[in-house]
LUMKE-95591 format. One record per residue: residue in one letter; x, y, z of N, C-alpha, C, O in turn. Coordinates in Angstrom, 1 decimal, decimal comma. Each point is the difference from the previous one (the first is absolute). Layout:
  residuo    n_px    n_py    n_pz   ca_px   ca_py   ca_pz    c_px    c_py    c_pz    o_px    o_py    o_pz
        A       X       Y       Z       X       Y       Z       X       Y       Z       X       Y       Z
...
***
This chain:
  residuo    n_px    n_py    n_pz   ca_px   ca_py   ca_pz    c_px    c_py    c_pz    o_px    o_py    o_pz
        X    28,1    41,6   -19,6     1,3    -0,7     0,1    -0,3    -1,5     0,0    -0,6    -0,5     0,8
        X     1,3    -0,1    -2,0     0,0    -1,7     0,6     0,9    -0,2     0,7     0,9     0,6     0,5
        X    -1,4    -2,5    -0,3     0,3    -0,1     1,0     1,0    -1,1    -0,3    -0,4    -0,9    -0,7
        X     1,7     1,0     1,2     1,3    -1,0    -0,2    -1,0    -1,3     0,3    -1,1     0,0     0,6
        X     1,8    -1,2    -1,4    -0,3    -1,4     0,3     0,0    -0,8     1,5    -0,8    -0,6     0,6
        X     2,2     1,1    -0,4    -0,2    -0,3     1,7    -0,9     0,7     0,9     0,1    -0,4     1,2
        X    -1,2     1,4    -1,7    -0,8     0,5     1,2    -0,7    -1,0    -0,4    -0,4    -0,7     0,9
        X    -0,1     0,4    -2,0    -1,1    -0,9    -0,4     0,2    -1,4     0,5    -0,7    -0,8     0,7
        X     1,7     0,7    -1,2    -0,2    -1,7     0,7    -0,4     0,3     1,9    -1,0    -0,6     0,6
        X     1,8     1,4    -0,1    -0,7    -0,1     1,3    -1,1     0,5     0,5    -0,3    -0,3     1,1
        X    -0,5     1,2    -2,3    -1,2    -0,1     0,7    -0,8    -1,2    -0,4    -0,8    -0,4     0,8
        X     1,0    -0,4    -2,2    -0,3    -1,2     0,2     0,2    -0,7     0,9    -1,1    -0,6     0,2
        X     1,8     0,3     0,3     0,6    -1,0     1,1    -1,1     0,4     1,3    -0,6    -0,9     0,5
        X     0,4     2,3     0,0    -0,6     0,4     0,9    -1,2    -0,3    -0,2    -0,5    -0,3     1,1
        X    -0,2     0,3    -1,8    -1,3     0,2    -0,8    -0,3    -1,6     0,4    -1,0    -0,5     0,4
        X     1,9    -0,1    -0,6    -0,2    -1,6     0,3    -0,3    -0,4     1,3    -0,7    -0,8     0,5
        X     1,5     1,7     0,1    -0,7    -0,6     1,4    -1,7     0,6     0,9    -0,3    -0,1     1,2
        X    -0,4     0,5    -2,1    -1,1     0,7     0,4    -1,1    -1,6     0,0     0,4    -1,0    -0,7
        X    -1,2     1,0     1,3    -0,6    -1,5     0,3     0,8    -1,1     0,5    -0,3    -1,2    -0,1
        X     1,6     1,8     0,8     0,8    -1,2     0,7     0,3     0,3     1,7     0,1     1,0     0,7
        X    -0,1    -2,4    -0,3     0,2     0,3     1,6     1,4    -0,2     0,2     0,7    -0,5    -0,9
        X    -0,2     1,0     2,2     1,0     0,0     0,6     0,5     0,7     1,6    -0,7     0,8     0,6
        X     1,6    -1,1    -0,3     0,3     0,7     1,2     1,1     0,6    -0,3     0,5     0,1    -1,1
        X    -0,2     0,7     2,4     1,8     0,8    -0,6     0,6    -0,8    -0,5     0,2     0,3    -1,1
        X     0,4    -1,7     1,6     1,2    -0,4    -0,7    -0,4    -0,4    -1,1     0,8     0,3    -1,0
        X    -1,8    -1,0     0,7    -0,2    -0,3    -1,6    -0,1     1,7    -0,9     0,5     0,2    -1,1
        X    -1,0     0,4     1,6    -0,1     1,5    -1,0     1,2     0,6    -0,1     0,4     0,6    -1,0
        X     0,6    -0,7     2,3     1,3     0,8    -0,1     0,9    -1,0    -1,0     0,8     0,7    -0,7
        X    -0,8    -2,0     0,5     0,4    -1,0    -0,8    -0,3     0,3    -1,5     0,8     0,0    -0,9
        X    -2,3     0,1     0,6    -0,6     0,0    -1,1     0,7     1,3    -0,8     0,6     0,0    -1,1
        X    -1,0     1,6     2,1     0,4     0,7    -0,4     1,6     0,3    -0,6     0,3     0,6    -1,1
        X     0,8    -1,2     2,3     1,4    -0,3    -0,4     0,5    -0,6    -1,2     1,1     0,0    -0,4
        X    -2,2    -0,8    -0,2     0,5    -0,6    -1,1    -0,4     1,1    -1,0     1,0     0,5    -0,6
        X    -1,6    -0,2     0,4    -0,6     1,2    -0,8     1,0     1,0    -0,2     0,6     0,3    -1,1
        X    -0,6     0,2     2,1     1,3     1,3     0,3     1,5    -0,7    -0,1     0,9     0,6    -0,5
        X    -0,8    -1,4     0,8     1,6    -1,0    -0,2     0,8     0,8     1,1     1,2     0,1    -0,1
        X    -1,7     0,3     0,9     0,3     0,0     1,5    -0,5    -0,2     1,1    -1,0    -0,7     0,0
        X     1,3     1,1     1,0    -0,9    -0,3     1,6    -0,8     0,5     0,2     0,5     1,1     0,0
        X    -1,8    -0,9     0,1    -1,2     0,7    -0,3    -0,9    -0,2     1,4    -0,8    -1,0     0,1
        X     0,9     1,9     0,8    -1,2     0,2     1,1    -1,0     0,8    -0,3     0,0     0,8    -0,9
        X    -1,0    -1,3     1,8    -1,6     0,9    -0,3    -0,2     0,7     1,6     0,4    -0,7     0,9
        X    -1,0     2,0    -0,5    -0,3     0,5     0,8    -1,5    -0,1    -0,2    -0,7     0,2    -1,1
        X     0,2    -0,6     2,3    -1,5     0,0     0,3    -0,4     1,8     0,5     0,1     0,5     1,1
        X    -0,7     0,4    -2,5    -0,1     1,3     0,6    -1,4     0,3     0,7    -0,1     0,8     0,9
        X    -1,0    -1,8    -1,4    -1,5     0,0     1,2     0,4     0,3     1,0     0,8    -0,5     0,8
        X    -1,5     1,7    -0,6    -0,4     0,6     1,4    -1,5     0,2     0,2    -0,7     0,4    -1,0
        X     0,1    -0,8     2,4    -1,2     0,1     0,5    -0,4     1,9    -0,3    -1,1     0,4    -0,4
        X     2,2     0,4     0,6    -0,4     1,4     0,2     0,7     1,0    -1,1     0,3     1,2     0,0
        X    -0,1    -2,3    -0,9     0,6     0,8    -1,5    -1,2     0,3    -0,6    -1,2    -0,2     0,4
        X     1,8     0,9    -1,8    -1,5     0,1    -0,8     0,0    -0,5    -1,5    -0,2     0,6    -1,1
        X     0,6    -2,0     1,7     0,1    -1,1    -1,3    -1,2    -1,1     0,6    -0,2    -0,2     1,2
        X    -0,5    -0,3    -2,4    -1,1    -0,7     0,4     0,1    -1,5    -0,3    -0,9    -0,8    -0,1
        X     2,2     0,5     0,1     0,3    -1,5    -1,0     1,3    -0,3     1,1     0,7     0,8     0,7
        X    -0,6    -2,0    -0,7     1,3    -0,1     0,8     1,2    -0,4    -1,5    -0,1    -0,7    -1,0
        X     0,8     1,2     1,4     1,5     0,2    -1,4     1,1     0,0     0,5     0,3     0,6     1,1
        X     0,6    -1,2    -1,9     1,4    -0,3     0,5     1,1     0,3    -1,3     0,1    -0,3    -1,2
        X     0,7     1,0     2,0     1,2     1,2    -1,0     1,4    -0,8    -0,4     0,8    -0,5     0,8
        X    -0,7     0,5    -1,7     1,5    -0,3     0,0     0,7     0,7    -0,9    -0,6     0,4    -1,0
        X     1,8    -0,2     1,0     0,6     0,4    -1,4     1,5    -1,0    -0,5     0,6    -0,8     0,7
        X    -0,4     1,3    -1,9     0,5    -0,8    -0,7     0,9     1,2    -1,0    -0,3     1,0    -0,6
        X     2,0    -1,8     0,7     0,9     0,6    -0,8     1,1     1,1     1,0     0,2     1,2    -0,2
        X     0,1    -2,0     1,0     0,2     1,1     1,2     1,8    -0,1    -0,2     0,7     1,0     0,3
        X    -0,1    -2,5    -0,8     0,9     0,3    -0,2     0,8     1,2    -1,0    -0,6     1,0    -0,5
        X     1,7    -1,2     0,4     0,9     1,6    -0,3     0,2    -1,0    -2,1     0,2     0,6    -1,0
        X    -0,3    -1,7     1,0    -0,1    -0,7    -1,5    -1,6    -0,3    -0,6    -0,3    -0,3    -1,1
        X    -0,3     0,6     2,0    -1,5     0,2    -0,6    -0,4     0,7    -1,1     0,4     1,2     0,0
        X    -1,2    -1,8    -1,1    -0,9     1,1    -1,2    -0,6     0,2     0,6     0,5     0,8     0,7
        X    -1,6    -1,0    -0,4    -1,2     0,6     0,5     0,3     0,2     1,5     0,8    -0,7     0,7
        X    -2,1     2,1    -0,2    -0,6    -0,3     1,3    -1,1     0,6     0,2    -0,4     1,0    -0,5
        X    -0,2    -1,8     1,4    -1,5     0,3     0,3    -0,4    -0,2     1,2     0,7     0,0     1,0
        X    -2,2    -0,1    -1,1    -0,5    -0,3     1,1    -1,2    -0,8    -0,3    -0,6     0,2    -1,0
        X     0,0    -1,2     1,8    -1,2    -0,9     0,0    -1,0     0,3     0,8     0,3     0,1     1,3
        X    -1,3     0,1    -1,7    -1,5    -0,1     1,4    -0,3    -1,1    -0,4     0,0    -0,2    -1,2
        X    -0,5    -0,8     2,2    -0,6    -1,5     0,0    -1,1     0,2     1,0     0,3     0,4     1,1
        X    -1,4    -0,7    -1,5    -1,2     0,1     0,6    -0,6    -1,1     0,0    -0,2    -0,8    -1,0
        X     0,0     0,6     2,5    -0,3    -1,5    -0,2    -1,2    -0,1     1,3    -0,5     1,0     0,6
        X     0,1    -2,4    -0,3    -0,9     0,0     0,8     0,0    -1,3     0,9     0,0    -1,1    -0,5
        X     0,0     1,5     2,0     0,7    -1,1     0,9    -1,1    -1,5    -0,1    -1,2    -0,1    -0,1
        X     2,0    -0,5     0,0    -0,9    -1,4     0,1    -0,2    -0,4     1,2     1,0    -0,3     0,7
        X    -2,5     0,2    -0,3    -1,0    -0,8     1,0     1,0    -0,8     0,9     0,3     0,1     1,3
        X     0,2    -0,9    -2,1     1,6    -0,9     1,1     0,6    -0,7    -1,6    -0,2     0,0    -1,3
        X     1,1    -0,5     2,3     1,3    -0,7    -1,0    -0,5    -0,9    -1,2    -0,7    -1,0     0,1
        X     1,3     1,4    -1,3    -0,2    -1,1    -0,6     0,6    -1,4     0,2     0,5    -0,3     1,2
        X    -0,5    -0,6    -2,0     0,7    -1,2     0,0     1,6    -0,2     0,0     0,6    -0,8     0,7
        X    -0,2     1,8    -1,8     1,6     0,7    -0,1     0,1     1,1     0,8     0,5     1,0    -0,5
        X    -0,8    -0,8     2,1     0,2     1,6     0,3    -0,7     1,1    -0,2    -0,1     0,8     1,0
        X    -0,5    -0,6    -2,2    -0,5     0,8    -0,6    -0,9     0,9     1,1    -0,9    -0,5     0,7
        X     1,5     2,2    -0,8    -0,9     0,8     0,9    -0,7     0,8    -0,6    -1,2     0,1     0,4
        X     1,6     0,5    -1,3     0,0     0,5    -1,1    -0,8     0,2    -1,5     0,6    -0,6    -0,9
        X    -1,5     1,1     0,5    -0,7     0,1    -1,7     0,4     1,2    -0,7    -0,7     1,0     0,5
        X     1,3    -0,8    -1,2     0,7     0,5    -0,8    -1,1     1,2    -0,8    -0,1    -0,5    -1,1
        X    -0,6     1,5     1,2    -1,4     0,5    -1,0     0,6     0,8    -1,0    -0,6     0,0    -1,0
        X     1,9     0,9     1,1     0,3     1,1    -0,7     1,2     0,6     0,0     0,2     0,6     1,0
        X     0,8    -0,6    -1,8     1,3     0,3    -0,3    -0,2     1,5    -0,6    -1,0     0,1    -0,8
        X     1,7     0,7     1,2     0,8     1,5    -0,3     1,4    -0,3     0,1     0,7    -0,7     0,7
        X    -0,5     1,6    -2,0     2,1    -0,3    -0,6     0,1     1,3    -0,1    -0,8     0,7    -0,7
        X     1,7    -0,1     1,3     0,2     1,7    -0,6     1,7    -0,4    -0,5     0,4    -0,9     0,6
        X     0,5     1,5    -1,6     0,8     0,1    -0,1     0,7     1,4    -0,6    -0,2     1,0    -0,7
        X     1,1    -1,5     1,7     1,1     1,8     0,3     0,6     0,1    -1,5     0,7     1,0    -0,2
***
């Protein structure tokens, strides 16, 4: 099955932010522009899960006028301390599944 243009451009778009830092509000920002709506991330790392990466879920296309919808895994890795801009955040690996 291909894949409509609009999945592509956003996994481009996602794909972009892999080697980038951030905290929630810059990621929930970054990602909203992407999605062209309000876009939260859930922090799913758990010490007693049986995930070995810490990753943060969001989805996308939730409205009832949405083409697409999906879901994102963002796998990232906590920064030592803050960057200069905030930054908590390194970005290592994007997962896009679409419904």
């Amino acid at each position: 099955m291909s894949k409509r243009p609009q999945e592509i451009e956003i996994e481009i778009a996602l794909e972009d932010l892999v080697g980038q830092r951030f905290n929630k509000e810059t990621l929930e920002a970054k990602l909203s522009e992407i999605f062209k709506q309000p876009t939260t991330v859930e922090d799913i790392s758990h010490e007693d899960d049986e995930l070995s990466d810490f990753n943060l879920l969001t989805e996308f296309g939730t409205s009832d006028e949405a083409e697409l919808h999906g879901f994102v895994d963002i796998y990232f890795l906590p920064m030592r301390k803050a960057g200069f801009d905030g930054a908590t955040w390194y970005v290592t690996e994007i997962n896009v599944g679409f419904d």
